[in-house]
C-alpha positions in Angstrom: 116.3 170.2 113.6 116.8 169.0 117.0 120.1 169.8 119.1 122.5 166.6 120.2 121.6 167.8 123.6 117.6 167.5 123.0 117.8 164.0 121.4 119.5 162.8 124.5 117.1 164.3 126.6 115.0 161.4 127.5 117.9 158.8 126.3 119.1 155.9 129.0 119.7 158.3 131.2 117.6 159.2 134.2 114.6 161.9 133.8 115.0 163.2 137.5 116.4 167.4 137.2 115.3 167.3 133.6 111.5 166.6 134.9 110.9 168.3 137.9 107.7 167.4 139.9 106.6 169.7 142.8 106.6 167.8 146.2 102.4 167.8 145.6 102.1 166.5 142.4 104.8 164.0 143.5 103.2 162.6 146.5 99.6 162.8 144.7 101.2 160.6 142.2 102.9 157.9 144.7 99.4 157.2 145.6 99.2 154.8 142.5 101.8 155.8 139.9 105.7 155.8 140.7 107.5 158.8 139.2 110.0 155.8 137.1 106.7 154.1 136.3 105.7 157.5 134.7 108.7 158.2 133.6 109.2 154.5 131.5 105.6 155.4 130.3 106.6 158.8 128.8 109.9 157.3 127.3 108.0 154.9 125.5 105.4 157.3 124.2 108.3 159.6 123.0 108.9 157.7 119.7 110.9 160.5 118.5 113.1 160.4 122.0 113.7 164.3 121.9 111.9 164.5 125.1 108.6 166.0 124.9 105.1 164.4 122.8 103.8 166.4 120.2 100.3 167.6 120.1 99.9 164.9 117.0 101.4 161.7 118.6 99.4 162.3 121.9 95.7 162.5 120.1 97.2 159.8 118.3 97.3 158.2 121.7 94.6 159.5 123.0 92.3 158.2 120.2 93.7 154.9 120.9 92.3 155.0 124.5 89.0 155.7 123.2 88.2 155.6 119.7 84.4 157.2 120.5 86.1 160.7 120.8 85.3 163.1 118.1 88.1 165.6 116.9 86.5 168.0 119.3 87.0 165.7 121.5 90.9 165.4 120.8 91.4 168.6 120.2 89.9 170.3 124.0 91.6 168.0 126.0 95.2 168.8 123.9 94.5 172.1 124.5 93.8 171.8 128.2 96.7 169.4 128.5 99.1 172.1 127.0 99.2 174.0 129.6 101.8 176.7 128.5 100.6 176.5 124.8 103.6 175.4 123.4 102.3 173.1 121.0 103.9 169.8 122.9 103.5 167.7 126.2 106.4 167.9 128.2 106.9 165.2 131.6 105.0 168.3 134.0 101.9 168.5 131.9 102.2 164.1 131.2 102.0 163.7 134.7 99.7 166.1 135.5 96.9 164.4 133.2 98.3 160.8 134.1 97.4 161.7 137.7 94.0 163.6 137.3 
C-alpha cells in the first residue's frame, strides 16, 4: 500500500526539493532538456503517480522505443539504470539516462 504522502509525491505540485539534481547533472541537462521539460516527462510516465517508475512500466517503455531489443536487452539497461538497486527509477536515475 502506498502512503497519502507518496501518492502526492509527483501530484500538481512542483518536483523541485523532492528531485534534487546536482548543479552538474543540471547544467548537462540545460544543454537540451529543461529540468520542467523532464520533470512533465516523468509525470506522465508515472501512471501510477506515486512518484517513482517501476522496473516493469520502464521496459514497458523502453520496448516501445525500440521493439528490436531482446529481454536481455531490457533487462541490462534496467539494471544499469537502477542505480541503487531498489527495484524502481526515481527522477535522479530518469534524468541521468534521459541525459546520457
Amino acid at each position: 500500500m502506498v502512503a497519502a504522502e507518496d501518492e502526492s509525491a509527483i501530484g500538481d505540485e512542483e518536483l523541485g526539493d523532492e528531485y534534487p539534481v546536482g548543479e552538474e547533472e543540471g547544467d548537462a541537462m540545460m544543454a537540451e532538456l529543461t529540468l520542467e521539460e523532464l520533470k512533465e516527462v516523468f509525470r506522465l510516465f508515472d501512471y501510477e503517480k506515486i512518484g517513482f517508475l517501476s522496473l516493469p512500466t520502464f521496459g514497458s517503455i523502453l520496448r516501445e522505443l525500440d521493439d528490436d531489443w531482446t529481454e536481455e536487452d531490457i533487462n541490462g539497461i534496467l539494471a544499469d539504470i537502477d542505480c541503487d538497486s531498489s527495484g524502481s527509477i526515481d527522477f535522479n536515475e530518469f534524468v541521468k539516462i534521459m541525459t546520457y
